[in-house]
TIZATI-338477 format. One record per residue: residue number from 1; x, y, z of N, C-alpha, C, O in turn; residue in three letters. Coordinates in Angstrom, 2 decimals, m for minus. Example, Ala and Ser with C-alpha at 12.3 -4.5 7.8 and 13.67 -1.06 7.14 Angstrom:
<kelos>
KELO   seq      n.xx      n.yy      n.zz     ca.xx     ca.yy     ca.zz      c.xx      c.yy      c.zz      o.xx      o.yy      o.zz   type
KELO     1     13.19     m5.69      7.80     12.30     m4.50      7.80     13.20     m3.30      7.80     14.24     m3.32      8.46    Ala
KELO     2     12.85     m2.25      7.08     13.67     m1.06      7.14     12.90      0.03      7.87     13.41      1.14      8.04    Ser
</kelos>
This chain:
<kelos>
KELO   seq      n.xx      n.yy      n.zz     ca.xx     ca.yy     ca.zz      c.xx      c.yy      c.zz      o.xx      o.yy      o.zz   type
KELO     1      0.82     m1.18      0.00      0.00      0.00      0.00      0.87      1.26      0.00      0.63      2.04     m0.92    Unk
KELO     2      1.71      1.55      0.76      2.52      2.62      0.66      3.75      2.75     m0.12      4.62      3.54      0.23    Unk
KELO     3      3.90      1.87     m1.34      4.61      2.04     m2.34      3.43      2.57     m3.49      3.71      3.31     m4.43    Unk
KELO     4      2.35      2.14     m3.27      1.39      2.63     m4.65      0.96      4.19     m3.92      0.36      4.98     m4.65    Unk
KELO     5      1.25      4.57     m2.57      0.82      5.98     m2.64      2.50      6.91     m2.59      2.64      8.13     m2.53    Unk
KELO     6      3.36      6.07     m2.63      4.80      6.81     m2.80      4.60      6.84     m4.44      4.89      7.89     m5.02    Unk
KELO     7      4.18      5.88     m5.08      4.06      6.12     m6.80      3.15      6.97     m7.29      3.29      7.80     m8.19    Unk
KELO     8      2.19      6.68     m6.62      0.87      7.88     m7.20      1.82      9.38     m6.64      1.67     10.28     m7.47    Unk
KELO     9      2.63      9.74     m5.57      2.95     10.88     m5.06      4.31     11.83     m6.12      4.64     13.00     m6.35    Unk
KELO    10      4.72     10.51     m6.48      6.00     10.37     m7.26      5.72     11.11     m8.72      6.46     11.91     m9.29    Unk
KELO    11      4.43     10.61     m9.18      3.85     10.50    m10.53      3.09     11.78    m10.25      3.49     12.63    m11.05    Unk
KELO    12      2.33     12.18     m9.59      1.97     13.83     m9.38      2.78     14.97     m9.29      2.64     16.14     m9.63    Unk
KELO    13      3.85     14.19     m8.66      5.33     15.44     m8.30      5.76     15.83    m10.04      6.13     16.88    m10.58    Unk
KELO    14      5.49     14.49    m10.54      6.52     14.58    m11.86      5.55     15.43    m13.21      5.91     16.16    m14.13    Unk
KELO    15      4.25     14.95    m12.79      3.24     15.90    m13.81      3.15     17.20    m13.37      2.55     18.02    m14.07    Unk
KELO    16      3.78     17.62    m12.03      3.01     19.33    m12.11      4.89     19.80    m12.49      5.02     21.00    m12.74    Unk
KELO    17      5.97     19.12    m12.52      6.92     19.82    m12.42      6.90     20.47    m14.22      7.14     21.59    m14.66    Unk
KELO    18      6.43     18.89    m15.05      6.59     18.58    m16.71      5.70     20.09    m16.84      6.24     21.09    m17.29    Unk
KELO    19      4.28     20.09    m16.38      3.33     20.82    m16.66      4.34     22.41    m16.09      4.14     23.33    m16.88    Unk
KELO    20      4.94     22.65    m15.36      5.26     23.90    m15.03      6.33     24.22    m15.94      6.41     25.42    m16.19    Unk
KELO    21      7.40     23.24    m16.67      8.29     23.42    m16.98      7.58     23.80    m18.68      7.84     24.88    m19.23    Unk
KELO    22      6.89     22.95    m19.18      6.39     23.51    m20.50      5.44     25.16    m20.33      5.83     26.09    m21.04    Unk
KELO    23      4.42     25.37    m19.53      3.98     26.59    m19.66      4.79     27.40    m19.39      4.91     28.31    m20.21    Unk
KELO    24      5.72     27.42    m18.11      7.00     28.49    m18.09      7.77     28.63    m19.14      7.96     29.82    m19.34    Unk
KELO    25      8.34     27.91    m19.95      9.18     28.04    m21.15      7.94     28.52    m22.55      8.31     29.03    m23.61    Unk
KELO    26      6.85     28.29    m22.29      6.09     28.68    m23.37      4.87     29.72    m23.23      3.73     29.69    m23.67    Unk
KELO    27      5.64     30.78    m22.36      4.37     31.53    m22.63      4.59     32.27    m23.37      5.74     32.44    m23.78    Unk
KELO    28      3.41     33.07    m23.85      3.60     33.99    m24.86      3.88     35.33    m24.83      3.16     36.25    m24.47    Unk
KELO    29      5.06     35.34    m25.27      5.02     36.91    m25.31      4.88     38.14    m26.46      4.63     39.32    m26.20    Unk
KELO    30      5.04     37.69    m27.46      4.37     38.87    m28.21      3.22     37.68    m29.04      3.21     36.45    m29.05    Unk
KELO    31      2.12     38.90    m29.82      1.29     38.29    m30.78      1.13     39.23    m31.65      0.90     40.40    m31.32    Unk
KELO    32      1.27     38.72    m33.16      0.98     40.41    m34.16      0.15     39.22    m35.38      0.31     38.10    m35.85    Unk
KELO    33     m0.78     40.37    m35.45     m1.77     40.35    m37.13     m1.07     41.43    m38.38     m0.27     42.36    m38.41    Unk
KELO    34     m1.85     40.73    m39.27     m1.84     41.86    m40.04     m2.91     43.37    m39.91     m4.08     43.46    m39.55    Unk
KELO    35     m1.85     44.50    m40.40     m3.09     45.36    m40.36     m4.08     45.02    m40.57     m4.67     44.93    m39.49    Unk
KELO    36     m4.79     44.69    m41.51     m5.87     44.75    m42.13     m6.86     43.70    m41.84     m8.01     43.83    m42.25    Unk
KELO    37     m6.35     42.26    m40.89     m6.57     41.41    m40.02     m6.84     41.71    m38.77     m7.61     40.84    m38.39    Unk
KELO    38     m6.62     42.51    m37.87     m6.16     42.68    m36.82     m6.43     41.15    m35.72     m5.74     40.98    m34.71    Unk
KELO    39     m7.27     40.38    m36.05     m7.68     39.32    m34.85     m7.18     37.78    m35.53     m7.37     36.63    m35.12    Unk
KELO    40     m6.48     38.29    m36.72     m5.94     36.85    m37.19     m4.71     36.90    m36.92     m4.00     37.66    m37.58    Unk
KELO    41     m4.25     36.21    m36.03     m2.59     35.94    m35.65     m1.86     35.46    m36.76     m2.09     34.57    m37.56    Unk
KELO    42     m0.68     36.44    m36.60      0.43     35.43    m38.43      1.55     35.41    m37.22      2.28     34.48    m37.58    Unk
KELO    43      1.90     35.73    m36.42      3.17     35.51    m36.17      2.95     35.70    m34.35      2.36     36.64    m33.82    Unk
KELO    44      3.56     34.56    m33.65      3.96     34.85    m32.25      4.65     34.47    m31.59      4.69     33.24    m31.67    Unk
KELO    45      5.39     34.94    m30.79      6.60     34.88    m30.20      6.69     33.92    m28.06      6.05     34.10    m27.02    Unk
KELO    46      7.62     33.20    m28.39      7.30     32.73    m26.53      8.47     32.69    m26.28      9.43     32.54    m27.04    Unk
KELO    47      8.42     32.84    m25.01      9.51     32.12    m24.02     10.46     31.37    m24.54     10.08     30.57    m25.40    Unk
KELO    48     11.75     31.39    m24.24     12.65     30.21    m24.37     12.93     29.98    m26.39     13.24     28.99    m27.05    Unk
KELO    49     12.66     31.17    m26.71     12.96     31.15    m28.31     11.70     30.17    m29.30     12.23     29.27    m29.95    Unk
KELO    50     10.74     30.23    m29.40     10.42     29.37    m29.87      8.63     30.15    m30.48      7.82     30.69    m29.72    Unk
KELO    51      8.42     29.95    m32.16      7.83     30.60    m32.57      6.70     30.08    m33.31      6.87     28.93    m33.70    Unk
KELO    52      5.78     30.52    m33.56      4.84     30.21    m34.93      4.58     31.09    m35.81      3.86     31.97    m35.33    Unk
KELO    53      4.95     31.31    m37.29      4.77     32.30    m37.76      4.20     31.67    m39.16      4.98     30.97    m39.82    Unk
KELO    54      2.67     31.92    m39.71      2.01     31.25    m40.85      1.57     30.39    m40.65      1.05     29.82    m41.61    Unk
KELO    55      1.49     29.68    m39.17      0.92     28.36    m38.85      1.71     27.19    m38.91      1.32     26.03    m38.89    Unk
KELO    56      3.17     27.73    m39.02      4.31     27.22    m38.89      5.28     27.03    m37.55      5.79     27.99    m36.98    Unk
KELO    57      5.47     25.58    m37.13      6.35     26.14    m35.88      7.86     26.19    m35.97      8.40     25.28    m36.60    Unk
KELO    58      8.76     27.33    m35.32     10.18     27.77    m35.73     10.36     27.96    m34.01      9.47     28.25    m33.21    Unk
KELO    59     11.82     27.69    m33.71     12.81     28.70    m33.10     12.87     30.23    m33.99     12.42     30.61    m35.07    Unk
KELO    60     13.56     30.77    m33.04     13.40     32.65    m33.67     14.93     33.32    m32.81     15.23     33.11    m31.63    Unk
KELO    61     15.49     33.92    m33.53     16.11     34.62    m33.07     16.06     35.79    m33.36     15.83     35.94    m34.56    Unk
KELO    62     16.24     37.40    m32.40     15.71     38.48    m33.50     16.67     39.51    m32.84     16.92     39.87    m31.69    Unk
KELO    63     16.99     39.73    m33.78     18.36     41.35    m33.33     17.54     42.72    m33.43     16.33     42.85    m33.27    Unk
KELO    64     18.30     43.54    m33.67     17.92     44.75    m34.13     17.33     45.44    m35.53     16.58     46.40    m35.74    Unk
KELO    65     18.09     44.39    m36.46     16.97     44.19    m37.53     16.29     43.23    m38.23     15.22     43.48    m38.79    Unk
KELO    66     16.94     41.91    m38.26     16.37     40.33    m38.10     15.80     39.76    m37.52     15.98     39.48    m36.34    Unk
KELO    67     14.54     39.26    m38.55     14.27     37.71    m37.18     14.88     36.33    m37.78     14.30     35.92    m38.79    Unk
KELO    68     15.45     35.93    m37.52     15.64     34.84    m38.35     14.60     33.59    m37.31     14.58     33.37    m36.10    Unk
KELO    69     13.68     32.87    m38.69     12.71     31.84    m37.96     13.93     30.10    m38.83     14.57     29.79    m39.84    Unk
KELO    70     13.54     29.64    m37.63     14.43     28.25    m38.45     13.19     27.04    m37.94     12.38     27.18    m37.02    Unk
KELO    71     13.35     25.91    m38.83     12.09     24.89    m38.80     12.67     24.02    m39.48     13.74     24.21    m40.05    Unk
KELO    72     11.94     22.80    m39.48     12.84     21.41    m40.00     13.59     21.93    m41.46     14.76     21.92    m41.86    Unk
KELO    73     12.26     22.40    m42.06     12.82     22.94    m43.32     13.47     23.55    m43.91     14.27     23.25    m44.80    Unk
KELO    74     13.11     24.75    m43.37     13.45     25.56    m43.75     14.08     27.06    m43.05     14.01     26.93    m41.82    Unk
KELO    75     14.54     28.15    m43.34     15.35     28.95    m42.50     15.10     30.41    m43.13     15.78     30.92    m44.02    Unk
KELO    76     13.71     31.11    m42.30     13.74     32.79    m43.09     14.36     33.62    m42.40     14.10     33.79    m41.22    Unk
KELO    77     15.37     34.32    m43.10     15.85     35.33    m41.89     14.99     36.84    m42.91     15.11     37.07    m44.11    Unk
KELO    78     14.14     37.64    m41.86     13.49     38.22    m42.52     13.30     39.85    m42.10     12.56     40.04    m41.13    Unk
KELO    79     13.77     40.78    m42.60     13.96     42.31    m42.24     12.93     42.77    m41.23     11.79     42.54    m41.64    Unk
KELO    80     12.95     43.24    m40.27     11.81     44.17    m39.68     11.74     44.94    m38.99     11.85     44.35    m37.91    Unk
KELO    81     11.55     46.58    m38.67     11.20     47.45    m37.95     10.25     47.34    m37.07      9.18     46.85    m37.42    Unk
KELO    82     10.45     47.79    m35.73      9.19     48.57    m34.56      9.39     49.77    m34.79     10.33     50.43    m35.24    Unk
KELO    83      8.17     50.00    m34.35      7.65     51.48    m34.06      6.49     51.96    m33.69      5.63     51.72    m34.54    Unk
KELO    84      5.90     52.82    m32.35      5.14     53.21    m32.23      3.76     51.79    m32.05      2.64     51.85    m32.55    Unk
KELO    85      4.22     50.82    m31.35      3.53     49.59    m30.96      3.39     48.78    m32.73      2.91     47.65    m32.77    Unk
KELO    86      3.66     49.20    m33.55      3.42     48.22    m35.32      5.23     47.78    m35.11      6.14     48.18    m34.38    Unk
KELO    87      5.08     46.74    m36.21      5.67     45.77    m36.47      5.85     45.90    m38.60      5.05     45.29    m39.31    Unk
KELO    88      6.63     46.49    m39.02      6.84     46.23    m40.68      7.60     45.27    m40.47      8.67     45.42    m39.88    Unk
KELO    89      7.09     43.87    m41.00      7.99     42.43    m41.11      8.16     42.78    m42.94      7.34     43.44    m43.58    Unk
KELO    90      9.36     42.17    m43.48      9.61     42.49    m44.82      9.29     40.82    m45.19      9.88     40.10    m44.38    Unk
KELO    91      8.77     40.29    m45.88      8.12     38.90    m46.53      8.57     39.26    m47.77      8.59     40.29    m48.45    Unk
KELO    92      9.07     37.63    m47.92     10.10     37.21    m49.47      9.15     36.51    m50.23      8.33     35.63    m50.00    Unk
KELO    93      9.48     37.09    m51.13      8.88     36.32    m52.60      9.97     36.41    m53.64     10.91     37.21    m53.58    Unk
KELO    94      9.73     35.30    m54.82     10.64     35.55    m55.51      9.52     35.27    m56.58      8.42     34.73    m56.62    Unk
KELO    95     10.64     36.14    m57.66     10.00     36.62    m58.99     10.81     36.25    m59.84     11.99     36.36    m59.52    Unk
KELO    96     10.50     35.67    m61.23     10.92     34.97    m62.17     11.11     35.72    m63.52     10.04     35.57    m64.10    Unk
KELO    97     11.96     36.48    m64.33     11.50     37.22    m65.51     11.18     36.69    m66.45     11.67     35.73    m67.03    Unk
KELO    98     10.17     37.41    m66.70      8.94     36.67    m68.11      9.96     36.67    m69.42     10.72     37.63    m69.50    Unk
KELO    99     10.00     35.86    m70.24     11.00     35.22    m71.28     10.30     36.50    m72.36     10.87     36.89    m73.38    Unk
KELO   100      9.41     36.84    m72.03      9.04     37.95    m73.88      9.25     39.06    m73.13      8.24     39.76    m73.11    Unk
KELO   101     10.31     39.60    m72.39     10.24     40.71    m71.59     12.15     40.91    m70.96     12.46     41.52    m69.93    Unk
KELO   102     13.04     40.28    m71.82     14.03     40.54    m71.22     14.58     42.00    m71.07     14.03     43.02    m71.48    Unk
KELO   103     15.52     41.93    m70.54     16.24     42.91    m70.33     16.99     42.79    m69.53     17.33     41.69    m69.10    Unk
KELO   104     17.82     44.78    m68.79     18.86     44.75    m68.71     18.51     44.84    m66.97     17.49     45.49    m66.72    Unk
KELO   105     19.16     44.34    m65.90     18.98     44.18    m64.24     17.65     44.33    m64.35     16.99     43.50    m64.98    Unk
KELO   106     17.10     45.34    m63.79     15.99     45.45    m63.32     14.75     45.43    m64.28     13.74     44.86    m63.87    Unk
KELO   107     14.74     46.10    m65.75     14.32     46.08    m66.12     13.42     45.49    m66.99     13.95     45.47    m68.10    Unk
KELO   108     12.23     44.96    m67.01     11.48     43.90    m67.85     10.06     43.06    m66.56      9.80     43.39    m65.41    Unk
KELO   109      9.46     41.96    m67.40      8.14     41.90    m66.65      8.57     40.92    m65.66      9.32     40.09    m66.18    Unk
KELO   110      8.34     40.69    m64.28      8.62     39.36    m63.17      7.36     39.17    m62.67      6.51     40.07    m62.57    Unk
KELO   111      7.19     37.82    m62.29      6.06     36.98    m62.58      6.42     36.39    m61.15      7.57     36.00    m61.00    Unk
KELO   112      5.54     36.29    m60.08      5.75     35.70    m58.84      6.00     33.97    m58.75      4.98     33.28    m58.83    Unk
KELO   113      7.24     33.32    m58.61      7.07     31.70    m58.71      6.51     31.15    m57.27      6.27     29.96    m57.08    Unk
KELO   114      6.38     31.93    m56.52      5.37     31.76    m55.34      4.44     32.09    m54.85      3.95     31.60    m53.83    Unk
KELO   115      3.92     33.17    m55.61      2.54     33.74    m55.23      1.70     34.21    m56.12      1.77     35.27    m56.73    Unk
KELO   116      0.57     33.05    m56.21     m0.24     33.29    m57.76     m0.46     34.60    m57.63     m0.83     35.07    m56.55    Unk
KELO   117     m0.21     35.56    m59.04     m1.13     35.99    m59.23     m0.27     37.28    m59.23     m0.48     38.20    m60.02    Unk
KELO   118      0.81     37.31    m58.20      2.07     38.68    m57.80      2.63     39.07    m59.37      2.47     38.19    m60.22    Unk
KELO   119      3.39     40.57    m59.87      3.84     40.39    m60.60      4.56     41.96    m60.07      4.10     42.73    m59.22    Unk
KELO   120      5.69     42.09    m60.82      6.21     43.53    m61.11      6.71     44.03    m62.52      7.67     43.39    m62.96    Unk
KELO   121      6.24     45.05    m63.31      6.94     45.45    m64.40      7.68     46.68    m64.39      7.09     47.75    m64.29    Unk
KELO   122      9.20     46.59    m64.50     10.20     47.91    m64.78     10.34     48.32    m66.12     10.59     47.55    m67.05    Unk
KELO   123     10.16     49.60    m66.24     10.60     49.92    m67.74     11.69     50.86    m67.25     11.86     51.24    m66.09    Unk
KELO   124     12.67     51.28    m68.70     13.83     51.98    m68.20     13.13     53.42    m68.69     13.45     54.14    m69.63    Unk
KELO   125     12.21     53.56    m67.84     12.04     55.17    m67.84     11.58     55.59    m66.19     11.19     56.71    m65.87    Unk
KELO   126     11.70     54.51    m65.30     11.64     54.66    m64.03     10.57     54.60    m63.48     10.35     54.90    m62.30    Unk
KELO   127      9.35     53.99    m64.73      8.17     53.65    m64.19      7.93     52.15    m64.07      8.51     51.46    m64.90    Unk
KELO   128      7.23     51.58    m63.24      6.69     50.45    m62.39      4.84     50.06    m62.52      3.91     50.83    m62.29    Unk
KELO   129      4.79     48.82    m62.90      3.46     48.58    m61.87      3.46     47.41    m61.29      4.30     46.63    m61.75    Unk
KELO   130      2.66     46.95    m60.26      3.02     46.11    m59.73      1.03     45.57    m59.50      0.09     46.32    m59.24    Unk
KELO   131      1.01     44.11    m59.70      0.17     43.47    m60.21     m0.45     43.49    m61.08     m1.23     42.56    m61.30    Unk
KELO   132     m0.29     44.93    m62.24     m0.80     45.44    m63.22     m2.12     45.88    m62.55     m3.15     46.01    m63.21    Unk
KELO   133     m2.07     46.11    m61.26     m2.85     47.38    m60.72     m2.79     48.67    m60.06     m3.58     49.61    m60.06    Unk
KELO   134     m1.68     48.48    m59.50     m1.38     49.95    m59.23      0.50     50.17    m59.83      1.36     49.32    m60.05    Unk
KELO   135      0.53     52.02    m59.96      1.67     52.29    m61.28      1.90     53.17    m60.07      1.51     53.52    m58.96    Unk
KELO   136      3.10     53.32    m61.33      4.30     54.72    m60.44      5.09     54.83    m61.02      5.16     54.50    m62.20    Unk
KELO   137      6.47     55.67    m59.95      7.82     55.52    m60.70      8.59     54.88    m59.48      8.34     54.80    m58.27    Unk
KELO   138      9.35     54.58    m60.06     10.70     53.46    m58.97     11.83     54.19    m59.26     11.91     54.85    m60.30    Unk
KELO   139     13.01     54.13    m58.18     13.98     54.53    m58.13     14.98     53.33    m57.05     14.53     52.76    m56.05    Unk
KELO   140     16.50     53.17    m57.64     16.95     52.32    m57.29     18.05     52.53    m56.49     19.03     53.07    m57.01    Unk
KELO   141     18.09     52.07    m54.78     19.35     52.48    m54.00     20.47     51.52    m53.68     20.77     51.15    m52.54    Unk
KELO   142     21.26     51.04    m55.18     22.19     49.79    m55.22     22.64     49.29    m54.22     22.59     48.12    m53.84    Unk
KELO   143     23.21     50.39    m53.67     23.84     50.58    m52.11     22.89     50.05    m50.58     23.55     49.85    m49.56    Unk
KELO   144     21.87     49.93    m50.56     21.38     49.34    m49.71     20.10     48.60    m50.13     19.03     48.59    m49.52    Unk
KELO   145     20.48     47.86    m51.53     19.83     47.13    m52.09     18.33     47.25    m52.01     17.78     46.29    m51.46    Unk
KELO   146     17.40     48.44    m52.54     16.52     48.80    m52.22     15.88     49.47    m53.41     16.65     49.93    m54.25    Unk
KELO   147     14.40     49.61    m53.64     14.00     50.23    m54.45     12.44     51.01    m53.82     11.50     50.53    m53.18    Unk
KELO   148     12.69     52.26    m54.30     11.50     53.07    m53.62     10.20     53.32    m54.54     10.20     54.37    m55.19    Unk
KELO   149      9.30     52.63    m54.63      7.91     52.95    m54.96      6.94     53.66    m54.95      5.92     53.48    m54.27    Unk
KELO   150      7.19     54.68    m55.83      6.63     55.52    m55.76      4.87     55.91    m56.46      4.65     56.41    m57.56    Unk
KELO   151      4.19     55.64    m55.78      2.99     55.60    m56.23      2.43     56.26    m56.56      2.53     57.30    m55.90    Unk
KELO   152      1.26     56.37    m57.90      0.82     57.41    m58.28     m0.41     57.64    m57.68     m0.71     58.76    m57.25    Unk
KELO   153     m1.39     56.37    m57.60     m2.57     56.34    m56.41     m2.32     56.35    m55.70     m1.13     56.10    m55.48    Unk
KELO   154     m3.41     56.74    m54.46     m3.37     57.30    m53.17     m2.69     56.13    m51.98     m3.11     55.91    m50.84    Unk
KELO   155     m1.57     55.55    m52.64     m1.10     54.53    m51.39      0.65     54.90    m51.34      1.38     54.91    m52.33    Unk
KELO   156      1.09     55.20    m49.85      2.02     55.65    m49.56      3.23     55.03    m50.21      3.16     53.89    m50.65    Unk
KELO   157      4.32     55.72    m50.27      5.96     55.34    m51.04      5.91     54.61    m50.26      5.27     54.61    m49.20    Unk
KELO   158      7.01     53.42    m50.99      7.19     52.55    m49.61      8.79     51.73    m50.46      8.94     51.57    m51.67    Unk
KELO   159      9.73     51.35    m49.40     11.08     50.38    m50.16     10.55     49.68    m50.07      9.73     49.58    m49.16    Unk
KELO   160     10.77     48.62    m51.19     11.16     46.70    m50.91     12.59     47.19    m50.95     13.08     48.25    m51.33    Unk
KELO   161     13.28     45.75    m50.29     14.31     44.99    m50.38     14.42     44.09    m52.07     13.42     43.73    m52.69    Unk
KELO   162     15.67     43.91    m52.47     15.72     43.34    m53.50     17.25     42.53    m53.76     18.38     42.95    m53.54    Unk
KELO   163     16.79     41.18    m54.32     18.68     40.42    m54.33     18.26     39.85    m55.62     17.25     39.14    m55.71    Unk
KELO   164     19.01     40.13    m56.63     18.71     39.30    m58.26     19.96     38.69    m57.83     20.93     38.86    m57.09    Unk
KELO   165     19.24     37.53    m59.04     20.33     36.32    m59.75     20.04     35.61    m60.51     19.32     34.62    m60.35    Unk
KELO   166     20.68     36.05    m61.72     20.16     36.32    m63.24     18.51     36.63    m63.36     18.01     37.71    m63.03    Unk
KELO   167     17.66     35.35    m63.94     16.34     35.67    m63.98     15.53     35.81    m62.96     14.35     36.14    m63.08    Unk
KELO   168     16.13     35.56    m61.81     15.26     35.41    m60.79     15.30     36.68    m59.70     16.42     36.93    m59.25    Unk
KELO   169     14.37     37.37    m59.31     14.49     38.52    m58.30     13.42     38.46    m56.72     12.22     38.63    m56.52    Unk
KELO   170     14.40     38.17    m55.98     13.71     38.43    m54.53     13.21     39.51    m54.21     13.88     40.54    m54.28    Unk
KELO   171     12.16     39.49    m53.87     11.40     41.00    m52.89     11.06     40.75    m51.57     10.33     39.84    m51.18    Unk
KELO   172     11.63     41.63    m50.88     11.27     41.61    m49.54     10.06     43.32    m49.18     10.21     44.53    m48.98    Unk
KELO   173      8.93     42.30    m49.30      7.80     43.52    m49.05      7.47     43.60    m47.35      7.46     42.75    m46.45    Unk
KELO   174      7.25     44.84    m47.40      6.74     45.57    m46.23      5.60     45.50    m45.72      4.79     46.39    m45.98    Unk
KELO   175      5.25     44.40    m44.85      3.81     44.44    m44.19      3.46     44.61    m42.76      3.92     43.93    m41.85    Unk
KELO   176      2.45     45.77    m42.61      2.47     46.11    m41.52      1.38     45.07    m40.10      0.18     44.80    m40.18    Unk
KELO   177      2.31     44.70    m39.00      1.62     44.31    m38.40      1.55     44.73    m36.92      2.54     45.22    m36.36    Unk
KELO   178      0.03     44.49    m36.09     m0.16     45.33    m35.56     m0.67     44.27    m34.00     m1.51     43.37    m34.01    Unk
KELO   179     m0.11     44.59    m33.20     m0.74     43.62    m31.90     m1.87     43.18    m32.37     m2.75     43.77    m33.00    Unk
KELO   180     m1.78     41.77    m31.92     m3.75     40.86    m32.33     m4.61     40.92    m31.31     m4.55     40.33    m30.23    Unk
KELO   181     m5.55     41.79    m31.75     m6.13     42.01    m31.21     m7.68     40.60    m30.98     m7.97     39.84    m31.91    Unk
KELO   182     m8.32     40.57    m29.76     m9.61     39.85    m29.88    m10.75     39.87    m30.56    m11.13     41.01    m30.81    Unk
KELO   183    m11.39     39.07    m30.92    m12.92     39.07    m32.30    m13.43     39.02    m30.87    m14.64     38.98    m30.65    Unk
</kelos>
């Protein structure tokens, strides 16, 4: 009898320590939506390094301007500013140049190989559109690998990030996210 209540005592000791040791290492400390989401979580942060971002689970490490998320798979290290309680995370896509559209670096049509439907067109007169819905002019800062978008409709300038190699061009876009809030 008093070995099955030293085991039952043993086996309680050991479930509240497991149970304290996972919620202490996993609570949460930040949660961000997208603007325009505000109550749909894309990205959150816990205790002890460890993340979900897209419904994805990662370790996270994050400096002053990186987060880098790492997962069996795969490894984003991905640009982002605070400010004023928002969050601009920069999200990669890569773009493919359309074969009836070459040209010279930047210039000519890119076609998203990851996101139906994305596209960007440069012409060398410094104008842009991007999904073939909204236009502008672009300007290019080699030097901190950047290009500024300049819009002609009512939606603010804004940089991407940018890394070519040959046909293929990365964008790192600017999306703003904002504490998640409750539905």
């Amino acid at each position: 009898m008093k070995k099955n209540i030293i085991s039952i005592f043993l086996i309680a000791v050991s479930a509240s320590f497991i149970a304290l040791m996972v919620t202490g290492c996993g609570k949460k400390i930040e949660s961000w939506a997208y603007d325009y989401e505000p109550t749909e979580e894309v990205a959150a942060f816990y205790k002890g390094g460890k993340a979900v971002f897209k419904g994805e689970k990662y370790t996270y490490v994050k400096d002053d301007s990186y987060i880098t998320f790492t997962g069996k798979d795969e490894t984003l290290k991905l640009r982002y500013t605070e400010d004023d309680g928002q969050m601009v995370l920069y999200e990669k896509a890569t773009y493919v140049r359309s074969a009836q559209t070459p040209g010279a670096e930047l210039v000519g049509a890119w076609y998203s190989d990851t996101v139906n439907g994305w596209s960007y067109e440069f012409n060398d007169r410094g104008e842009f559109s991007e999904d073939g819905i909204f236009y502008g002019y672009y300007s290019i800062d080699e030097d901190n690998q950047r290009i500024m978008l300049m819009y002609t409709d009512p939606v603010p300038n804004i940089y991407i990030y940018y890394e070519m190699d040959g046909d293929n061009l990365t964008i790192s876009y600017p999306w703003t996210l904002v504490p998640t809030t409750q539905s």
